[in-house]
C-alpha positions as CSV (number, residue, x, y, z in Angstrom):
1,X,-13.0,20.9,26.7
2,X,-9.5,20.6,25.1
3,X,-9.4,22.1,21.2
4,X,-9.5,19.6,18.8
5,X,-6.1,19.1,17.2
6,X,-5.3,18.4,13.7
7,X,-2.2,16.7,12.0
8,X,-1.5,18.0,8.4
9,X,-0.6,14.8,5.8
10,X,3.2,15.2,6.1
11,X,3.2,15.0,9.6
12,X,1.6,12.2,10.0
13,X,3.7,10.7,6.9
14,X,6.6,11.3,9.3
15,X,5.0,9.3,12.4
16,X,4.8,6.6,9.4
17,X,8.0,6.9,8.4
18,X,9.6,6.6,11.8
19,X,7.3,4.1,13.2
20,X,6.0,6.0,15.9
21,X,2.6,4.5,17.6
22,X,-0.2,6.0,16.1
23,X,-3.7,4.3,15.4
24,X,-4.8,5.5,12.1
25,X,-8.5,5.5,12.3
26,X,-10.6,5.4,9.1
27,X,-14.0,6.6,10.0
28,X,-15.9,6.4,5.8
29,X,-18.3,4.2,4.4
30,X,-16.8,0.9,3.1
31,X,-17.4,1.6,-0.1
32,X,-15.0,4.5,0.2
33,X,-12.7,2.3,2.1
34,X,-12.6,0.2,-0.6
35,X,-11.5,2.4,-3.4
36,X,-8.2,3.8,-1.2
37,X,-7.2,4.3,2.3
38,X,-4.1,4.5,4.3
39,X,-1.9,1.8,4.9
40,X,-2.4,-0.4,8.1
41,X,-5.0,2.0,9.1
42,X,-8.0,0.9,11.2
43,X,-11.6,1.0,9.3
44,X,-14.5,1.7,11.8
45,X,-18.1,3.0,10.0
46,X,-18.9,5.6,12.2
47,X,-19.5,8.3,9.6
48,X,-23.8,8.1,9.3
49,X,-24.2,7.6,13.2
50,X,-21.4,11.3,13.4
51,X,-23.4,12.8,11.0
52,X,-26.2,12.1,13.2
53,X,-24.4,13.4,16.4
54,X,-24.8,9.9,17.7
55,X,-22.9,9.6,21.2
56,X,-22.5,5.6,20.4
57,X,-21.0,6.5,16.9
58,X,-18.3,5.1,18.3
59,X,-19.4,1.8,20.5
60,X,-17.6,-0.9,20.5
61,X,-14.3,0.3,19.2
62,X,-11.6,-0.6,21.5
63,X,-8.0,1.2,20.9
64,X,-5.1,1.6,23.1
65,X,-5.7,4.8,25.1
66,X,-2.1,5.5,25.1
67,X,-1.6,5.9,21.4
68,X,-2.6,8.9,19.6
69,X,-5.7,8.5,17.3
70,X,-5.4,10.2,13.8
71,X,-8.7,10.3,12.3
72,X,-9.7,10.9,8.6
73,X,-12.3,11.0,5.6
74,X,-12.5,12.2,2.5
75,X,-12.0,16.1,3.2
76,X,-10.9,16.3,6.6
77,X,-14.6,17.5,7.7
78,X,-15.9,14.6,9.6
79,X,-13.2,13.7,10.8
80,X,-13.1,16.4,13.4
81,X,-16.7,15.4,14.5
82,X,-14.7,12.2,15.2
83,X,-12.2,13.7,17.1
84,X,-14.3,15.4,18.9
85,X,-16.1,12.5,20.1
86,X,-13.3,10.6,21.1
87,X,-11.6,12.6,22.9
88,X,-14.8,13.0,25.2
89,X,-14.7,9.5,25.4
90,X,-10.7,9.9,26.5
91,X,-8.5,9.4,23.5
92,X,-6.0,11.6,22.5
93,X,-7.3,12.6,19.4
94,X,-6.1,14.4,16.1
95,X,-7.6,15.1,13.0
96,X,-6.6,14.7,9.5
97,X,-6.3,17.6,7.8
98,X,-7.5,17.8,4.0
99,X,-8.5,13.9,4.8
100,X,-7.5,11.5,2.2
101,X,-7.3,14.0,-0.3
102,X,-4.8,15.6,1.0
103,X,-3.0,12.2,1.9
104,X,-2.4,12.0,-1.9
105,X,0.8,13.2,-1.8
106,X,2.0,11.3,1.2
107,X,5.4,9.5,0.3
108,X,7.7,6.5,1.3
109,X,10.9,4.6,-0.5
110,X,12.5,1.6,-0.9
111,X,15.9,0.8,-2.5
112,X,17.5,-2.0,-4.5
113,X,21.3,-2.1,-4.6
114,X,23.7,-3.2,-7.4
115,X,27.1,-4.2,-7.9
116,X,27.2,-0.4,-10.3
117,X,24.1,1.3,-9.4
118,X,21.2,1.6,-6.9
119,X,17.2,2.7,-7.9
120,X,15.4,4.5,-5.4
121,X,11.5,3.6,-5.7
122,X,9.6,6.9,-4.7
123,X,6.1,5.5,-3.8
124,X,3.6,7.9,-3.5
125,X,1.4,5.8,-0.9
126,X,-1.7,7.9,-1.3
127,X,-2.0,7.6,-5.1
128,X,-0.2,4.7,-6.3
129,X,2.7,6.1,-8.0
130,X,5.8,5.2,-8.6
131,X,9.1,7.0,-9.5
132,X,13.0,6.2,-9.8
133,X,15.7,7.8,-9.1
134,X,19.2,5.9,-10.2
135,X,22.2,6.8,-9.2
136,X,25.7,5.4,-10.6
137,X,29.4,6.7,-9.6
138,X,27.2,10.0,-8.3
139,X,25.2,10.7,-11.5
140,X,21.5,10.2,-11.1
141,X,18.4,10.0,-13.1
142,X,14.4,10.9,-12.0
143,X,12.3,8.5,-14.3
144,X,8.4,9.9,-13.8
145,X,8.5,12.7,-11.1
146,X,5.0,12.7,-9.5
147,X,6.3,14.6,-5.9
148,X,7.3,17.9,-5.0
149,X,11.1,18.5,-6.3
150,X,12.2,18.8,-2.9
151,X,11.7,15.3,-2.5
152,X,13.8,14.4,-5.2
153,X,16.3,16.7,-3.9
154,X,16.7,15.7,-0.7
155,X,18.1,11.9,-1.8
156,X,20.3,13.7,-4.7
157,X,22.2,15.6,-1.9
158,X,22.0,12.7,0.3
159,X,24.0,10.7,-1.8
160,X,26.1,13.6,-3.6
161,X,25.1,13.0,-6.5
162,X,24.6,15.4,-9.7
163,X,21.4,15.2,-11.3
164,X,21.8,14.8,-15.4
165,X,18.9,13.1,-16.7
166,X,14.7,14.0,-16.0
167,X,13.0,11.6,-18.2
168,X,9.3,10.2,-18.5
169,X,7.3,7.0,-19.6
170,X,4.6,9.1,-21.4
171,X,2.4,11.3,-20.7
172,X,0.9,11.1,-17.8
173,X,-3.1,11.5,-17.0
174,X,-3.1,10.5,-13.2
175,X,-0.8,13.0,-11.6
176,X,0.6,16.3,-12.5
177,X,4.8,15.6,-13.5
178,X,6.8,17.3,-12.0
179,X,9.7,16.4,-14.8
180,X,10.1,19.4,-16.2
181,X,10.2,21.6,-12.9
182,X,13.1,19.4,-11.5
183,X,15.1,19.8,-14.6
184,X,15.1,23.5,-14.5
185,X,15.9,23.2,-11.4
186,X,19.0,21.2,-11.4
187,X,20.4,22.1,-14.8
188,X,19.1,18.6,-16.1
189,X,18.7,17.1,-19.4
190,X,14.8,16.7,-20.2
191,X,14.0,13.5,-22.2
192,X,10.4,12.6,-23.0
193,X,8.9,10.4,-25.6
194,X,7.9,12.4,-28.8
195,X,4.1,14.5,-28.2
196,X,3.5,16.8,-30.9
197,X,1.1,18.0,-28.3
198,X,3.9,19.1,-26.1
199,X,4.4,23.1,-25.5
200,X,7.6,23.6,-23.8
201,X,11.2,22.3,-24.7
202,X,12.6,19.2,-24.6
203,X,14.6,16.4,-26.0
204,X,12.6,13.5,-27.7
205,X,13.8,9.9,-26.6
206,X,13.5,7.6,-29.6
207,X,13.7,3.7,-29.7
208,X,17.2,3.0,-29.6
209,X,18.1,6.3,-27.2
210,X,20.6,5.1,-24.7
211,X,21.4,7.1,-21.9
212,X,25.2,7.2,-20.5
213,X,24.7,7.1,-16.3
214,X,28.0,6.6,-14.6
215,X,29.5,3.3,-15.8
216,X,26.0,2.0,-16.7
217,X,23.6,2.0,-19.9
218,X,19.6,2.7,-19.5
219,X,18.2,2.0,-23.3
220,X,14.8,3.2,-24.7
221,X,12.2,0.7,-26.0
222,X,9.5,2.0,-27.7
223,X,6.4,0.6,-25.7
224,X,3.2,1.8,-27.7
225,X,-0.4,0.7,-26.5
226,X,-1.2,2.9,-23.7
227,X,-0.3,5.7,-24.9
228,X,1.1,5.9,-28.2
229,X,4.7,7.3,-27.1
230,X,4.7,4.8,-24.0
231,X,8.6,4.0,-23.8
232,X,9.9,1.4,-21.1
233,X,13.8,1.3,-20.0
234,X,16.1,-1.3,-19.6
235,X,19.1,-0.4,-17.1
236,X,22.0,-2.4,-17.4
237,X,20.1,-5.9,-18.4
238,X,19.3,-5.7,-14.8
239,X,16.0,-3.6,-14.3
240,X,13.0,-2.8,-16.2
241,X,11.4,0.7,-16.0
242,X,7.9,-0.5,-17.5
243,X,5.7,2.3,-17.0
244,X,2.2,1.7,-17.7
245,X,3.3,-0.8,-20.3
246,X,3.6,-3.6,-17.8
247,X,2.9,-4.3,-13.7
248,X,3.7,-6.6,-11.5
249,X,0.1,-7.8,-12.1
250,X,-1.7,-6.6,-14.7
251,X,-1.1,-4.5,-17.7
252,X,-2.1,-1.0,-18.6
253,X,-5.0,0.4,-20.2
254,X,-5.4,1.5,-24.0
255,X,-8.3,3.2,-23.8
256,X,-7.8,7.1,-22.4
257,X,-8.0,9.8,-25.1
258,X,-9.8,6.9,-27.6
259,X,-12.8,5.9,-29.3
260,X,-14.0,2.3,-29.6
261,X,-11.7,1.7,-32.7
262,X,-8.7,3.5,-31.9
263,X,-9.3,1.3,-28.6
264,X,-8.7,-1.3,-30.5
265,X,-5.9,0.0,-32.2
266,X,-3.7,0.7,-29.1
267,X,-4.8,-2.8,-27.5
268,X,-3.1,-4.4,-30.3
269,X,-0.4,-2.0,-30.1
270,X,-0.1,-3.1,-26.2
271,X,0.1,-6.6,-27.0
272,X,2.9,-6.2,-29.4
273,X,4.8,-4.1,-27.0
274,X,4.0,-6.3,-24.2
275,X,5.6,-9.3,-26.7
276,X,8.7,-7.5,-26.9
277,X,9.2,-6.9,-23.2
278,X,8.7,-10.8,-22.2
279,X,11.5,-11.5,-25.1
280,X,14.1,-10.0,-22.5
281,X,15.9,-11.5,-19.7
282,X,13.4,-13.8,-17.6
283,X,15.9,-12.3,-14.8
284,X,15.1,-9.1,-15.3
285,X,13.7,-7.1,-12.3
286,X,10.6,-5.1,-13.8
287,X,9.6,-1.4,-12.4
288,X,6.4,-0.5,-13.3
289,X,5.0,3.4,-12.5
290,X,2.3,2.5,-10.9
291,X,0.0,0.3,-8.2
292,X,-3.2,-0.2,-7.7
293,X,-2.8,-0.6,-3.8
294,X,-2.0,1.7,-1.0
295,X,2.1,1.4,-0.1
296,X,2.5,0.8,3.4
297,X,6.2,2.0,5.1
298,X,7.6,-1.0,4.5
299,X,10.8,-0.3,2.2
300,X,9.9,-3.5,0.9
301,X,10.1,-2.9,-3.1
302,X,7.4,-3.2,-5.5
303,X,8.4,-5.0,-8.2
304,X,8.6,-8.9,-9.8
305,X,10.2,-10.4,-12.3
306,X,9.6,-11.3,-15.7
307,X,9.7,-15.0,-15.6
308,X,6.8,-14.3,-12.8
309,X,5.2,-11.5,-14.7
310,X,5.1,-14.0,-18.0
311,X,2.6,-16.1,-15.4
312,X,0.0,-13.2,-15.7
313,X,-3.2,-14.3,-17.0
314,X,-3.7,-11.7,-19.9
315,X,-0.1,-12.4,-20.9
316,X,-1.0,-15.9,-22.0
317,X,-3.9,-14.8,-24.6
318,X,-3.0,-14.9,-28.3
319,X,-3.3,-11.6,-29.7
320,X,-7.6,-11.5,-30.7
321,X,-8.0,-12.8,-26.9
322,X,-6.2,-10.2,-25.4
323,X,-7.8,-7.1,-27.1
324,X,-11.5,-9.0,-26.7
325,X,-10.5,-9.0,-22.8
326,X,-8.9,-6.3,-22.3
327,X,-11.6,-3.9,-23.7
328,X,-14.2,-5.8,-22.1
329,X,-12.4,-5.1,-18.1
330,X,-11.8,-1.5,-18.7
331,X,-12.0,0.4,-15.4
332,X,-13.6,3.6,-14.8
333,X,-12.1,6.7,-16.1
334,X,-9.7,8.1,-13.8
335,X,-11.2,11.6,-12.2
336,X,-9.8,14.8,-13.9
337,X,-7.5,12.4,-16.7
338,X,-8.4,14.9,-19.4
339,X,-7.7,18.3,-17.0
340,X,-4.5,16.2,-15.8
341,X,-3.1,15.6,-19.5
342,X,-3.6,19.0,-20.2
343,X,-2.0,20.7,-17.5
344,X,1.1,18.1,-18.4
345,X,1.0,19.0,-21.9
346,X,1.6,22.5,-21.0
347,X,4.0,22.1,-18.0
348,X,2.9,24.8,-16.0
349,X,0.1,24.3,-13.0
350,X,1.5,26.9,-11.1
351,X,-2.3,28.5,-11.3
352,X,-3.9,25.1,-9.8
353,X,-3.0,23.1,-6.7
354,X,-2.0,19.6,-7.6
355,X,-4.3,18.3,-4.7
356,X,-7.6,19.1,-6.0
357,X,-6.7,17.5,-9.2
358,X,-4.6,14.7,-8.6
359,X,-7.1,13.1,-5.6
360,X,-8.6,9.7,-6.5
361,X,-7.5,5.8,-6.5
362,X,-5.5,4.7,-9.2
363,X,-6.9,3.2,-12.4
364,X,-4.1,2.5,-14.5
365,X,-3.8,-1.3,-14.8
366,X,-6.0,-4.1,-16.2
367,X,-5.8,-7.5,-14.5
């Protein structure tokens, strides 16, 4: 019998990217399923009956023969039991290697174009993250890196442009940044929100910072609430960099790093912040840095605008409402938020890999 083969995360990102046929075949428990998965993938329980060595772990799934079958799980493990088993049963068969976790840092883009300036929206699909890059007359700015550098790089010399500004939301308890890497890098200016808590360098962005980007404008607004130096960005009266202020669905959570009261505090924090980003332009296309939903290769954007965001639920509660509902639909705590923070607040995890920390689904929002 053949050797089972295995397909690391970036290749099969590639297959994604370029549309080649491939079934994707999710082998976990549906509970697992339900927390994150790739996108358009194909769920199929097998994963008690493989454990067992069941020959009919696989029985009645039908899949085109022709196509390559990529399976996964949470490690990359039982996975290759899957493999194996299909291929016996005449599929060409890989394996996922690292399995979901190692998915995490799987990538796609989309692109909105202006009559000045363009945003590139770096998703990562197996987390949920969002970054920008903008670009106007060939300067750029990185808004929340969360990928490898290279990445980043890539679309700066695609578009030959000159990197000037790294700057971030807040501080970030999900996924390692990768900010202040890509600044030293490429000679750039680093702007974060103020964080006595910070250990390394930068330049503080305060409420009425405005950054100079080509021919264009992106202004700071202080966005306190979940974190307490959130900032959002408004680019040119066009696009709104929202962070974890504000999603296309939901808004973000105030509790991380907080007791009961001080829970309470940075709820009504959120809502006044939240107050002064639906006072914009209803026009207004908002970015936020996150979603709670894998991001297929679509290139279709993520994003709304305010008028529809004003339609949110939680956004139509007086101010006692919304701190009574929001604290009562807090999610669970994200996995590893308080190693995360830590390794950001000292901008070096050069003694970790980002995988083992950064795997999990996304728990930002409240909807």
């Amino acid at each position: 019998m053949e050797e089972i083969k295995t397909l690391n995360a970036s290749a099969l990102r590639n297959w994604l990217e370029i549309g080649q046929p491939v079934s994707v075949l999710d082998i976990r428990p549906i509970t697992e399923r339900a927390e994150w998965y790739i996108p358009n993938s194909i769920h199929f329980n097998a994963y008690e009956k493989l454990k067992n060595n069941d020959f009919e772990a696989f029985s009645g799934l039908h899949l085109d023969k022709s196509v390559p079958v990529v399976t996964y799980c949470g490690g990359g493990k039982m996975s290759l039991v899957a493999a194996k088993m299909l291929q016996m049963h005449g599929y060409n068969t890989y394996s996922l290697e690292g399995g979901l976790k190692a998915w995490s840092l799987a990538w796609n883009t989309a692109t909105i174009n202006f009559s000045n300036f363009e945003v590139i929206q770096f998703r990562r699909t197996g987390k949920g993250c969002l970054s920008y890059m903008v670009i106007a007359n060939k300067e750029a700015m990185v808004v929340d890196a969360s990928l490898d550098t290279n990445v980043y790089e890539q679309y700066l010399s695609a578009n030959d442009a000159v990197l000037k500004f790294v700057i971030e939301t807040h501080t970030h308890a999900d996924h390692l940044s990768r900010s202040k890497e890509l600044a030293e890098k490429n000679n750039a200016a680093l702007f974060l929100p103020p964080n006595n808590n910070l250990r390394f360098k930068y330049q503080a962005i305060e409420n009425d910072t405005v950054f100079k980007l080509g021919n264009i404008s992106v202004s700071a607004i202080s966005t306190t609430g979940h974190t307490l130096e959130s900032m959002s960005f408004n680019i040119d009266n066009k696009v709104l960099l929202t962070g974890d202020t504000l999603f296309t669905n939901g808004v973000g959570r105030p509790d991380l790093k907080a007791d009961t009261e001080g829970m309470k505090v940075k709820a009504k924090l959120l809502y006044q912040s939240l107050q002064k980003l639906l006072s914009l332009n209803n026009e207004i296309i908002v970015l936020p840095a996150h979603t709670s939903q894998p991001i297929a290769f679509d290139k279709l954007l993520i994003h709304s605008t305010l008028e529809k965001v004003k339609s949110i639920p939680l956004l139509q509660l007086n101010e006692e409402d919304f701190i009574e509902t929001i604290i009562g639909r807090i999610p669970a705590t994200p996995a590893n938020y308080l190693a995360i923070v830590e390794k950001n607040l000292q901008g070096d995890f050069s003694d970790i890999n980002p995988i083992d920390l950064e795997a999990g689904a996304n728990r930002c929002a409240i909807s």
